[in-house]
N, C-alpha and C positions, 0 to 999 in steps of 0.2 A: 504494500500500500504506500503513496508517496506521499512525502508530509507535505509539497507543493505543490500546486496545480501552477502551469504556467495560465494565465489569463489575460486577455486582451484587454486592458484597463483604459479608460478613457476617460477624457472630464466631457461634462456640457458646455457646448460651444466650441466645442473642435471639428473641425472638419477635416475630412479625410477623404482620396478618391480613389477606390480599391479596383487593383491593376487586374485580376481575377474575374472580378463580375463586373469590371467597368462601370460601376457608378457610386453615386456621391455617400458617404458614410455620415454619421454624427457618433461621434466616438468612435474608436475603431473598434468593425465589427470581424476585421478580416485578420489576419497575423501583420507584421510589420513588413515581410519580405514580399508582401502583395499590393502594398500600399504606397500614397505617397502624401503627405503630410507631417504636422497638421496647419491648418489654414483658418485664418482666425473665420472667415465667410464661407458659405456654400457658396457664393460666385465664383470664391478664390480655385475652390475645390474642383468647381466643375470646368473649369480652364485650366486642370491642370496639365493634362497632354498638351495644350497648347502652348503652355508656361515652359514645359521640357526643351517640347521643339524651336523656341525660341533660346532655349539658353544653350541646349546644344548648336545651335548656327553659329551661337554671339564666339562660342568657345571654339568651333573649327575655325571660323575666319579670325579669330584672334594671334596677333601678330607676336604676339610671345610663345605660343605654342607652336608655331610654325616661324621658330629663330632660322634657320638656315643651316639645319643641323639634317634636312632629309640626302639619303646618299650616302651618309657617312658614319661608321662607328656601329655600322648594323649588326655585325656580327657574323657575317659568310664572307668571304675570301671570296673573289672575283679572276 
């Protein structure tokens, strides 16, 4: 018998938008590795695939992450 239950704990007024059933949570109802939050809004929640795909663009086109380092240092011998 185990002395701990893991349990999905959440306050009210959190939002969450669960990667698994694709929609918007209040508290989380889904584990953490399904989810993405929390978000103080259900508006926030429910843009949240769109909040991703914006931050992932801002991050490829980011000029630090692509320093001038492709080409080289990769690790195979040519």
């Amino acid at each position: 018998m185990a002395l701990f239950k893991r349990r999905t704990v959440g306050k009210a007024g959190e939002w969450f938008y669960c990667l698994e059933h694709k929609k918007v949570e209040e508290g989380p109802e889904c584990p953490a590795k399904n989810r993405f939050g929390p978000y103080e809004t259900r508006a926030e929640a429910e843009r949240a695939m769109d909040t991703a795909r914006e931050r992932n663009l801002e991050w490829e086109n980011d000029p630090k992450w692509h320093d001038g380092d492709r080409g080289t240092g990769g690790g195979s011998a040519s």
